[in-house]
C-alpha positions in Angstrom: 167.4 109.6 -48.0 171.0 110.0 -46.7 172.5 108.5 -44.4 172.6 111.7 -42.0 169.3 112.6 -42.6 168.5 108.8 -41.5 170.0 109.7 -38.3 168.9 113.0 -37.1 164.9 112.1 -37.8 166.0 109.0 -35.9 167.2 111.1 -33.2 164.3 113.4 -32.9 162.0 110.9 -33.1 163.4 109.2 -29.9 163.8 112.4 -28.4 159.9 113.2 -29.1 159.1 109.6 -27.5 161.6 110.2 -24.7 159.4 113.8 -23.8 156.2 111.8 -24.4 157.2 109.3 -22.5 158.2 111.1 -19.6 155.1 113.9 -19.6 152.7 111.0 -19.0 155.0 109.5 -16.4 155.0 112.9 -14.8 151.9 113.4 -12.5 149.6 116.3 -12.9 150.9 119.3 -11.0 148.8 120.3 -8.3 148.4 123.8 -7.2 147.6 125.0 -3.4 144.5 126.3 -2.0 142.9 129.4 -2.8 139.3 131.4 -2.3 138.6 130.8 -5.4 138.9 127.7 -5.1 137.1 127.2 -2.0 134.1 129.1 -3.6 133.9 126.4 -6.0 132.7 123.7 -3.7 129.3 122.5 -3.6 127.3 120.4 -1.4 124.4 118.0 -1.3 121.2 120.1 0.7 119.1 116.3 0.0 119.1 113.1 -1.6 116.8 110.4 -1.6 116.8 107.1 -3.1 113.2 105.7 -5.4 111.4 102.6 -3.3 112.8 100.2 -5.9 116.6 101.8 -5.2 117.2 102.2 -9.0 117.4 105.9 -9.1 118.4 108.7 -6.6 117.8 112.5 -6.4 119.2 115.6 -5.1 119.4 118.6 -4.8 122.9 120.9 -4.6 123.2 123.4 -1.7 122.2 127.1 -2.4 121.0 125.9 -6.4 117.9 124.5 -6.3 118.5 122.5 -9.3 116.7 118.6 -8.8 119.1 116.2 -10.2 118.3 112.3 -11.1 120.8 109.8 -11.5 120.2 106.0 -12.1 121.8 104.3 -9.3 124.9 102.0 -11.1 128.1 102.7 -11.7 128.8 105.3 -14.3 125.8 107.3 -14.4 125.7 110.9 -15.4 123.2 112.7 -13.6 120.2 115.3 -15.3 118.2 118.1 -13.9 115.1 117.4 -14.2 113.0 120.5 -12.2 113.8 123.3 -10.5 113.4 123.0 -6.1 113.9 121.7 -3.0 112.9 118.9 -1.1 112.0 116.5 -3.9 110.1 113.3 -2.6 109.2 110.0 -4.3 105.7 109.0 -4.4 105.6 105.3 -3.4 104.6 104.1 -6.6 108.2 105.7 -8.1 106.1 107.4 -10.7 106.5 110.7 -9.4 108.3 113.3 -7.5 106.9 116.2 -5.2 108.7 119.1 -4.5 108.9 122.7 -3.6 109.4 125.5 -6.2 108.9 129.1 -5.8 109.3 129.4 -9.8 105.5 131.0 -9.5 106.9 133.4 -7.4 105.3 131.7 -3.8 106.8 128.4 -2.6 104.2 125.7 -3.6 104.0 121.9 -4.4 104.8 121.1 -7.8 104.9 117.1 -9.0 106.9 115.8 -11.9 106.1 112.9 -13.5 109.1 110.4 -14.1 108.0 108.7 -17.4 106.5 112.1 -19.4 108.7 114.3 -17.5 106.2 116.8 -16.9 106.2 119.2 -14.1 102.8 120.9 -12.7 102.1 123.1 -10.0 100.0 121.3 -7.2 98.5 124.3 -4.6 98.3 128.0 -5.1 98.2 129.3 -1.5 98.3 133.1 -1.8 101.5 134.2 -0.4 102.8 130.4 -0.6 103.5 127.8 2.0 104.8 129.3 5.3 105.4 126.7 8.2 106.6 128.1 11.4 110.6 127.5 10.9 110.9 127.5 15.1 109.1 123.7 14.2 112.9 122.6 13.5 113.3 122.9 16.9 116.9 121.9 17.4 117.3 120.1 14.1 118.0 120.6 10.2 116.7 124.0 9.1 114.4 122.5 6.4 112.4 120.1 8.9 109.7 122.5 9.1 109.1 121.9 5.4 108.8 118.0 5.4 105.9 116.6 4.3 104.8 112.8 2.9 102.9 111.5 0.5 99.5 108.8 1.3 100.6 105.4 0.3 98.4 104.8 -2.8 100.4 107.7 -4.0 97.3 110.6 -4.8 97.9 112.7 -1.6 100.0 114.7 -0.1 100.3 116.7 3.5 101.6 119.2 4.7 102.4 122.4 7.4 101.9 126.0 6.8 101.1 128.6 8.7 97.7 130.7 9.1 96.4 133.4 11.5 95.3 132.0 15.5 91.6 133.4 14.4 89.8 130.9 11.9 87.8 132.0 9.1 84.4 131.4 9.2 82.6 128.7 10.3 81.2 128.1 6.4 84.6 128.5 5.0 86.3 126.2 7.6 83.5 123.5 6.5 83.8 124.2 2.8 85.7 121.1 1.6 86.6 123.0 -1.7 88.7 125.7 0.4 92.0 125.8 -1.3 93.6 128.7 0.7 94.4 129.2 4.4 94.1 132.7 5.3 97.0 134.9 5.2 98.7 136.6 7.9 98.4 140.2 7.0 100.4 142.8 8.8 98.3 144.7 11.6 98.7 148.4 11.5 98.6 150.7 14.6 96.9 153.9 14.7 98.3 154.4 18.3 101.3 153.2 20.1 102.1 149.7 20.4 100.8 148.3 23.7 102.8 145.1 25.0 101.3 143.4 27.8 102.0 139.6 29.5 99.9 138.5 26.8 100.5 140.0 23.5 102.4 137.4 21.6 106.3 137.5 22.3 107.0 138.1 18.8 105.8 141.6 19.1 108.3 143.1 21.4 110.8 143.4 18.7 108.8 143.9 15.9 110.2 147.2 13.8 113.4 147.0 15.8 116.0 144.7 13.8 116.9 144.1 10.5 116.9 140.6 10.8 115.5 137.9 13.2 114.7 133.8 14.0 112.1 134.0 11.3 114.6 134.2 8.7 114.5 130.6 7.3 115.8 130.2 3.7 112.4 129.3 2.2 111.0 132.4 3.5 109.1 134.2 0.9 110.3 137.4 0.1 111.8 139.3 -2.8 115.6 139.9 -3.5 117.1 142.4 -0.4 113.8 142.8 1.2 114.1 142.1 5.3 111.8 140.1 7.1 111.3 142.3 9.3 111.6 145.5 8.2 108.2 146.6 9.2 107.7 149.8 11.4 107.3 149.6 15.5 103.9 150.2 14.9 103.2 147.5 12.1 103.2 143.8 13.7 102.3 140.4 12.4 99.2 138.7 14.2 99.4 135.3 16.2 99.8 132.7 13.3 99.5 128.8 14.2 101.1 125.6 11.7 98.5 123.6 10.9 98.4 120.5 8.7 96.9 120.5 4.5 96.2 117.6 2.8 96.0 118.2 -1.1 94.4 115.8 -3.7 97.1 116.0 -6.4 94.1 114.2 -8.6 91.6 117.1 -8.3 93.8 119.7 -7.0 91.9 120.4 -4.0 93.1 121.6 -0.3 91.6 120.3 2.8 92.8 122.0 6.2 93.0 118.7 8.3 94.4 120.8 12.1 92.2 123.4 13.3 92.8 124.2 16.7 95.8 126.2 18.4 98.3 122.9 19.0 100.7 124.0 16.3 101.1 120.4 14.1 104.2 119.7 12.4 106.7 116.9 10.8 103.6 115.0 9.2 103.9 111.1 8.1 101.3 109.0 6.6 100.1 105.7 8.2 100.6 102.6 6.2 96.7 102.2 6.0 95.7 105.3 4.7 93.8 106.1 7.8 95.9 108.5 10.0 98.3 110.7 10.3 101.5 111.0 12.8 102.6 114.5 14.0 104.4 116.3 16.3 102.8 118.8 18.3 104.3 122.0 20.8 100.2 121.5 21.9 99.8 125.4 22.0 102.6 126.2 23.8 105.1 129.1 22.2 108.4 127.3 20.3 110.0 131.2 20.7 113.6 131.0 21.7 113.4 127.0 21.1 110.1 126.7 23.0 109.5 125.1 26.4 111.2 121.6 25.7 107.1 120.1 25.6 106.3 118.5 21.9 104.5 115.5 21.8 103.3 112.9 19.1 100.1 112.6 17.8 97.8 110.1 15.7 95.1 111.7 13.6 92.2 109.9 11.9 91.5 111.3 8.4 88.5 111.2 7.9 87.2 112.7 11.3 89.5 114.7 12.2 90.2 112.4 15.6 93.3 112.6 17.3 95.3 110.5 20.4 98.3 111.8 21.8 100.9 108.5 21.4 103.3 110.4 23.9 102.7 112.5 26.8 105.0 114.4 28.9 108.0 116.6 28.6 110.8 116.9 26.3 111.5 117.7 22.6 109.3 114.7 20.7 109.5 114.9 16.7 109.8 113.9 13.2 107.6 110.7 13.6 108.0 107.8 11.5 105.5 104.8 10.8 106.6 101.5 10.7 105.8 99.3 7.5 103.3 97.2 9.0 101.7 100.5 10.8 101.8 98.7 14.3 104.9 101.1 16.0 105.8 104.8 15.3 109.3 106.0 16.0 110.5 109.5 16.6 112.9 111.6 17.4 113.3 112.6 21.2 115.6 113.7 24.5 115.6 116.0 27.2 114.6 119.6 26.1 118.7 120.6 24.4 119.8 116.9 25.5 120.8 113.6 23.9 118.1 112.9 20.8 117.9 109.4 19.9 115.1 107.4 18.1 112.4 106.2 20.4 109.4 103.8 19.4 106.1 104.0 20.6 102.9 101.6 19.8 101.1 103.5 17.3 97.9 103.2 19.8 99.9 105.1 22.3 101.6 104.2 25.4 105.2 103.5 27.4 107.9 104.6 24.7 110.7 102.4 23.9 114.2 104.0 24.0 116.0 102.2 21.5 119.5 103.9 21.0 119.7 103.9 24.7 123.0 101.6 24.5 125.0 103.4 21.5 125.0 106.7 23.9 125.0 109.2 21.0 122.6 111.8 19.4 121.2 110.4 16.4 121.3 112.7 13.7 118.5 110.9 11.5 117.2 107.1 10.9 114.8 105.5 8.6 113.1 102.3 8.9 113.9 98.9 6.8 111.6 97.9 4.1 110.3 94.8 6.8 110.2 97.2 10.0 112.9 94.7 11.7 115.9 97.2 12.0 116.3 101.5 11.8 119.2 102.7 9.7 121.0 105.8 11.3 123.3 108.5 11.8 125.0 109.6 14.5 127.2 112.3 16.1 130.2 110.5 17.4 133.0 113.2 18.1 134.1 114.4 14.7 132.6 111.5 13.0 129.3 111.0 11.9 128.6 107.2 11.4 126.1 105.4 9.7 124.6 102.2 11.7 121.7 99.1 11.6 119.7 98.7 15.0 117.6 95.9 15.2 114.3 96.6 16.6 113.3 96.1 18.9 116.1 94.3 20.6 118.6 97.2 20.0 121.7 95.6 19.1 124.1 97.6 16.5 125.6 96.7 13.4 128.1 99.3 12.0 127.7 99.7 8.2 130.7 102.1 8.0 134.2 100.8 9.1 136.2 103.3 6.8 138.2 106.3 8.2 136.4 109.1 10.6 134.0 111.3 7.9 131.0 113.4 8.0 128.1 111.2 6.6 124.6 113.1 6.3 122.3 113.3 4.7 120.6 109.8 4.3 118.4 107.4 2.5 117.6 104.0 2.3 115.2 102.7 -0.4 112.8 99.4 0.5 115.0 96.8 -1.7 117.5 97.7 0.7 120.3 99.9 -0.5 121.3 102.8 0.8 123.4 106.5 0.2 124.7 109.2 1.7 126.4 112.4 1.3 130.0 112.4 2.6 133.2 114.7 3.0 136.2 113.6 5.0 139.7 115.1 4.8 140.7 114.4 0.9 136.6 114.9 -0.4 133.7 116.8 -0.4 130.1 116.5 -1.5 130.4 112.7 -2.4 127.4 110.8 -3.0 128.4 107.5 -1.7 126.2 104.3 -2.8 126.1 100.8 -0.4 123.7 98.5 -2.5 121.5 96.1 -0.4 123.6 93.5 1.0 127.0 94.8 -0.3 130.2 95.8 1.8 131.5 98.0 0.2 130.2 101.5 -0.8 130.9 103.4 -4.0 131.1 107.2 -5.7 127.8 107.3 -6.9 128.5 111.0 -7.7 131.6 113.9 -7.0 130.2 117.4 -6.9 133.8 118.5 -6.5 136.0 116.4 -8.7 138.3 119.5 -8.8 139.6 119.1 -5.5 141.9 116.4 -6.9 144.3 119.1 -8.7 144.5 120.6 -5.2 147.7 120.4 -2.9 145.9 119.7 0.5 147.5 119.6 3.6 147.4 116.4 5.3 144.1 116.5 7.9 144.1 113.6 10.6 142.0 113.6 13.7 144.4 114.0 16.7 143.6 112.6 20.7 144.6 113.7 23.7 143.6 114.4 27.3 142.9 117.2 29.1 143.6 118.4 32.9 140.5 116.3 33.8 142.1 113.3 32.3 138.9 113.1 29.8 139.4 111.7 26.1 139.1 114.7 23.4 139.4 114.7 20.1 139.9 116.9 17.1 140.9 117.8 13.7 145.0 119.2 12.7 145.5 120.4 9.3 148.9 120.2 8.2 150.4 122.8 6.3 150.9 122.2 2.5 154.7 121.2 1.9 154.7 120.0 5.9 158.2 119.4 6.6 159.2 117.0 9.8 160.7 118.7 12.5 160.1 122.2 11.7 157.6 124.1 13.3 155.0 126.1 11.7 152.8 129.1 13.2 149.0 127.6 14.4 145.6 129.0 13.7 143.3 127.3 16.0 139.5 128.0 14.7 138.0 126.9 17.7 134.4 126.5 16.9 132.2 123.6 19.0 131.6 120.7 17.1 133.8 121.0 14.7 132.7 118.1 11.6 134.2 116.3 9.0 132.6 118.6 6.3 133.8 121.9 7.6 137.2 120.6 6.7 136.9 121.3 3.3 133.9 123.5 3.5 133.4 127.4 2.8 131.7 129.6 4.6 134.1 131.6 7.1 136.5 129.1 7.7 140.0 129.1 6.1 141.1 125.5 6.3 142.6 124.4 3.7 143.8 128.1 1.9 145.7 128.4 5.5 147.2 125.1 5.2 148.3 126.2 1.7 149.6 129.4 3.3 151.9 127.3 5.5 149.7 127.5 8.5 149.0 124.4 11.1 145.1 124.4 11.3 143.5 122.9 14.5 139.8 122.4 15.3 140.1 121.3 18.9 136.3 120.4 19.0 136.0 122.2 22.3 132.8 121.8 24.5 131.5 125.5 25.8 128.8 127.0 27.4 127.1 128.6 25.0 127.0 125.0 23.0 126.7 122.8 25.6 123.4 121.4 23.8 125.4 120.6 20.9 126.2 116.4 20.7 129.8 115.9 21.2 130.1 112.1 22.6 127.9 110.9 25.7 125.5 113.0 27.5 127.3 113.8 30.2 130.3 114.5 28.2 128.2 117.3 26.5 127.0 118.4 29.4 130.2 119.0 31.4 130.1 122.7 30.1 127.0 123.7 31.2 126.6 126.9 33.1 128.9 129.1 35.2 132.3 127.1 35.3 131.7 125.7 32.1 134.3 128.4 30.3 136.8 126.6 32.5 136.1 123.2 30.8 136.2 125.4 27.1 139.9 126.5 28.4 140.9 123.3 29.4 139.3 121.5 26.2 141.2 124.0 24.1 144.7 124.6 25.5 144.9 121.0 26.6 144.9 120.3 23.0 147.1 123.3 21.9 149.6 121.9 24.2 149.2 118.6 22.9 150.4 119.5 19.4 153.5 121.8 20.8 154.9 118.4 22.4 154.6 116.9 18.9 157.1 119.9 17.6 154.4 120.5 14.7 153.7 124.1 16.1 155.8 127.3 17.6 154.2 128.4 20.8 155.1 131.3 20.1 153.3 132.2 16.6 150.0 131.0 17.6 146.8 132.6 16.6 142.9 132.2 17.1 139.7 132.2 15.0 136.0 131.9 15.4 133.1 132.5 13.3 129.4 132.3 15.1 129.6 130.2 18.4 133.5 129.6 17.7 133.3 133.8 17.9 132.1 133.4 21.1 134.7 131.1 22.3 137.3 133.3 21.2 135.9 136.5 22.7 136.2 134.8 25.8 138.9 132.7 26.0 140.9 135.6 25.3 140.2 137.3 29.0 141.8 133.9 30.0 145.2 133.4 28.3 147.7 136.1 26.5 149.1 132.8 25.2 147.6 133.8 21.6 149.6 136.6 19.7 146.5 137.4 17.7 142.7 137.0 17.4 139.8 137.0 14.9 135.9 136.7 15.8 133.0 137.1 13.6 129.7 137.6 14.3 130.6 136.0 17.9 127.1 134.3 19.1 126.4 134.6 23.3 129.7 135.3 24.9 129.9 138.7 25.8 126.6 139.9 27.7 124.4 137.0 28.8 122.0 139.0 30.9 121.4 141.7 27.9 120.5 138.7 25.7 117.9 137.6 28.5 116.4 140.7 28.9 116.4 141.7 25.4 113.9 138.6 24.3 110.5 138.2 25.9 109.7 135.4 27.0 112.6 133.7 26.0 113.5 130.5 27.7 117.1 129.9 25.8 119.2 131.6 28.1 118.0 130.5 30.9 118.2 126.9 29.8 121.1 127.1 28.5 122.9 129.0 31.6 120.9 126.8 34.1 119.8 129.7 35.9 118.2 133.1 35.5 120.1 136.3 36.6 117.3 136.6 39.7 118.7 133.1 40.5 121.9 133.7 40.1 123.5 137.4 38.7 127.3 136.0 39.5 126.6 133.6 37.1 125.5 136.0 34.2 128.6 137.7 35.1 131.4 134.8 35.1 129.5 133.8 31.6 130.1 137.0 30.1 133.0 138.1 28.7 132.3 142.0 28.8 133.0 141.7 32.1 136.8 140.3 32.4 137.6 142.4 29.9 140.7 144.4 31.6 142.4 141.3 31.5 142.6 140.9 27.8 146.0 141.7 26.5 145.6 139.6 23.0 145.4 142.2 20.0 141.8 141.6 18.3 140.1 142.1 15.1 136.3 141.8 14.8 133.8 141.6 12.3 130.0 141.2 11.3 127.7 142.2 9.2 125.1 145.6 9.6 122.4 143.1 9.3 123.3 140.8 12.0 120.8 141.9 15.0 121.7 140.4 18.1 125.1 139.5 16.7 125.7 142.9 15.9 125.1 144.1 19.6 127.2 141.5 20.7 129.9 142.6 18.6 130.1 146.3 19.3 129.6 145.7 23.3 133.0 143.4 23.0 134.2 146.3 20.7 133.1 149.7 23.1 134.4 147.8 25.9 138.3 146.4 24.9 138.2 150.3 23.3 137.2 151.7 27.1 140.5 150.1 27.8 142.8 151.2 24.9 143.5 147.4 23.8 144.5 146.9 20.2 141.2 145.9 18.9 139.5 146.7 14.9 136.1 146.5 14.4 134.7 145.7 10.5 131.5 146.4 10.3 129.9 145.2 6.9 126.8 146.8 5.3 124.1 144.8 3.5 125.6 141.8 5.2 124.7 139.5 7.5 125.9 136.3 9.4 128.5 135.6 7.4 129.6 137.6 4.5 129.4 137.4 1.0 130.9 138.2 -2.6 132.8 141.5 -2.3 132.2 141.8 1.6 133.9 138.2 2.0 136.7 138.9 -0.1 137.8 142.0 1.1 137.5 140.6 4.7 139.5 137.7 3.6 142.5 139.8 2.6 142.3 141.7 5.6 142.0 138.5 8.2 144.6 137.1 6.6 147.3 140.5 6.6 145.9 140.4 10.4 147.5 136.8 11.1 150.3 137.2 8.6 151.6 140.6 10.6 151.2 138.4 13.7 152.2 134.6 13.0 154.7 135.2 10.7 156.9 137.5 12.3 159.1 135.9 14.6 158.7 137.9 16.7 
């Protein structure tokens, strides 16, 4: 080779290492937020962890694909069944679980070591509990169920019709299907009297209602209640199955008109623990009366363990049988975990000192401590209390995050779902006795070629001189000094998963739009049941003033983040989806502050008394307001904001979905009314949608909420 030649390959060579070299120097370019990438995320709907802690399953929001994954490091996960709710049998040899693959929702089991699935009841029109049984909590409570320890039995809630079947049908031990609620047709009008069942009054009259749980069987598009006025549902009553998974056999264990839910098996084998609403209606959240009961198996026995007032649920056995703990408060108040000797008695109120609503807890493998999760501003933290002396032991010290759902397994280990400000959907893993957590799974590894804007939770006071807390997302590319246009989505109880969550919310794909994003976590009236911190904290907002403790909560914090010189005062916008709607659409008839603001589907804001009266027999209102408009009409009328509407100067754009019934009305009173006075005000109404929009109906309103704040924000002007 000559000499020359020699060179120039000697030259290109370098200069090929030199680009090498410096491409995997170079970091991966990250790109900004967008809806499409937002759609991508997924979430965890339930884990749980196998009694020996070697294996953990879940289940992905909205899929109803049942993973398993072994429990070390590096484990791939593998769907192994199709459903929800899957639940280890205590042997580990199996798991239960719901599947409406035979077109009803029904109990399937899948054994572990064949990996064989089979379908466990065949109740004609499937399992139904009442979904009102969740009372204030996760929508999917209604559905829990338990397995008997020696691992052969299961029970259960569904739903039949007030009048039994016959006597020799109730007694038939071999029944294997409750009777089906069957739509009554009316030759005549329908008569509504003081004691036709509350249900009724609106029968026919919405497109949607509170029955419409997500298990609900029904085919694609069809309406739950899209009967006719004159076609109603009769009385039904939740009752409690046991099923033999051996023989396949169905015994109704409840039979009277208590309405049982949230079953657990007792160590022994003997009994069972429930909740009970003891007849009274759960409509509109029910009467704040549930209490816990002890069944005996085989005669069909039963002791109430609590008596007395408040919401009482989800009971829990302790190992050794002796104590039962549950989930109770106040009717809308505090919830914490309670214990109570399972032969009845005095209950013991052991989160008393941590002052928090507990969001969920399971008991230790030796009954001497309850793991749980609880509601701490915008942090859910996960904790050890010793029982029954009470004293806490933190088990998560990292930054503030949103931890839930979950599980602890009888070695000792434990997991959780968690999302904070740079993850979501992270299946975190603490092994028994270790410090230090791990990623047992990442639904959304793909948020790491994302350009996030920098989310940190932000303090400040308020007029009252109280301690608030929220969330500030900074734009993408934030530059120090300059200040950048603010939308404030100012929806109560604003969480550490919401951050990077999609539904309605923007977040991050403002941020990436050069937008400051601030969840001020305000307290409100029409939320004051929601936990915040303390009980009297969440409380402050209840009834007529409480808007004034919203506005305060809200501006306070607004204010806050001017001083800092992170936003313009005067390019600031507002946002609310649901109850955050509802704080919008009034908060706006008490400051022009706002160039610009966007509610959807706004949830009791605008006419508190037409929501009473709407409802029969609806105690939500009421207990939420404090009063009833006989009490008090002044107070219906400072809690609505249809009727300070002349004051709102703010230019509005509203939106919900045709199938949104009450939602709906609220949004076209706030609509008719700001139009009575000329304000600049658009209403989108989407068909085939409902709370929340969809597909096509989301993205076209994204483009246009998003031209709305643009026109506004960015001007400046």
């Amino acid at each position: 080779m000559r000499r020359g030649a020699l060179k120039r390959g000697l030259f290109f060579s370098a200069l090929i290492l030199s680009v090498t070299s410096d491409i995997i120097a170079r970091p991966p370019t990250k790109h900004r937020v967008t809806i499409e990438d937002l759609e991508t995320l997924k979430r965890v709907q339930f884990l749980q962890l196998s009694p020996d802690g070697k294996q953990l399953v879940y289940v992905v929001q909205g899929e109803k694909d049942i993973w398993l994954v072994a429990t070390h490091h590096g484990s791939l996960p593998q769907r192994v069944a199709k459903g929800i709710l899957p639940e280890w049998s205590p042997d580990g040899k199996r798991l239960a679980y719901y599947s409406d693959v035979s077109g009803t929702l029904q109990i399937w089991i899948l054994d572990i070591g064949s990996g064989r699935s089979e379908q466990m009841t065949q109740l004609e029109g499937g399992i139904n509990p009442d979904p009102r049984t969740a009372i204030n909590g996760w929508v999917y409570d209604p559905l829990l169920y338990a397995w008997s320890p020696d691992s052969r039995k299961l029970v259960f809630a569904s739903r039949v019709v007030s009048e039994r079947a016959s006597r020799d049908d109730d007694q038939n031990p071999t029944h294997a299907s409750p009777p089906v609620p069957v739509a009554i047709k009316m030759k005549g009008p329908l008569v509504l009297t003081r004691d036709t069942p509350p249900d009724w009054t609106l029968s026919g009259v919405f497109r949607s209602g509170s029955d419409n749980s997500p298990w609900l069987n029904r085919k694609s598009g069809e309406n739950a209640n899209a009967e006719s006025a004159v076609s109603v549902q009769p009385l039904e009553v939740n009752q409690l199955f046991i099923i033999d998974i051996g023989i396949k056999i169905i015994r109704q264990l409840t039979k009277d008109e208590s309405l049982y839910f949230n079953p657990d098996w007792s160590p022994d084998g003997k009994s069972i623990v429930c909740a009970s609403s003891e007849g009274r209606s759960l409509v509109g959240y029910g009467e704040g009366i549930t209490n816990i009961y002890k069944l005996d198996i085989a005669t069909g026995h039963k002791i109430a363990l609590t008596t007395g007032p408040g919401d009482k649920r989800l009971p829990h056995s302790s190992p050794d049988g002796l104590w039962v703990a549950y989930s109770g408060g106040a009717h809308f108040g505090q919830q914490g975990v309670h214990v109570v000797s399972a032969a009845g008695g005095k209950s013991y109120y052991l989160t008393s000192s941590l002052n928090r609503s507990v969001k969920e807890f399971h008991w230790s493998s030796d009954g001497r401590s309850i793991v749980i999760c609880y509601q701490d501003g915008v942090s859910w933290p996960i904790a050890r209390i010793a029982f029954p002396i009470g004293t806490i032991e933190q088990l998560t010290r990292d930054a503030p995050a949103f931890r839930w759902r979950t599980t602890v397994s009888l070695s000792g280990s434990l997991a959780w779902e968690q999302s904070d400000g740079s993850s979501h959907g992270v299946i975190a893993m603490l092994p028994s006795g270790g410090n230090s957590p791990y990623t047992l799974v990442d639904l959304n590894p793909q948020i790491k070629d994302w350009e996030l804007g920098t989310q940190e939770v932000v303090r400040w006071k308020n007029s009252r001189d109280e301690q608030l807390e929220g969330i500030l997302i900074k734009p993408a590319g934030y530059q120090e000094g300059r200040k950048y246009p603010l939308i404030a989505d100012v929806y109560p109880k604003a969480i550490g998963n919401w951050f990077m969550g999609w539904g309605m919310m923007g977040n991050q794909a403002w941020a990436s739009m050069e937008y400051a994003v601030f969840f001020p976590n305000a307290r409100a009236p029409n939320v004051w049941m929601n936990a915040f911190k303390t009980e009297s904290f969440d409380q402050a907002a209840r009834g007529a003033t409480g808007w004034d403790v919203t506005v305060d909560d809200i501006m306070s914090g607004v204010d806050a983040l001017i001083s800092r010189g992170i936003v313009d005062p005067g390019r600031m916008g507002l946002y609310g989806f649901s109850n955050g709607g509802g704080v919008v659409e009034y908060l706006v008839t008490r400051t022009s502050r706002f160039r610009c603001a966007v509610s959807v589907a706004g949830a009791l804001s605008v006419d508190w008394a037409r929501q009473f009266f709407l409802h029969t027999a609806d105690p939500m209102v009421p207990t939420i307001a404090g009063v009833t408009p006989w009490d008090s009409p002044q107070a219906y009328v400072q809690l609505s904001a249809v009727y300070h509407l002349e004051k709102v100067t703010t230019p509005m754009l509203l939106a919900d979905g045709d199938n949104d019934g009450d939602f709906l009305l609220n949004t076209i009173e706030m609509y008719n009314g700001l139009r009575w006075f000329g304000r600049n005000v658009t209403l989108l109404r989407y068909p085939d949608q409902g709370h929340g929009f969809t597909r096509e109906a989301l993205r076209d309103f994204w483009e246009r909420e998003n031209t709305f704040f643009d026109a506004y924000l960015k001007s400046p002007d």
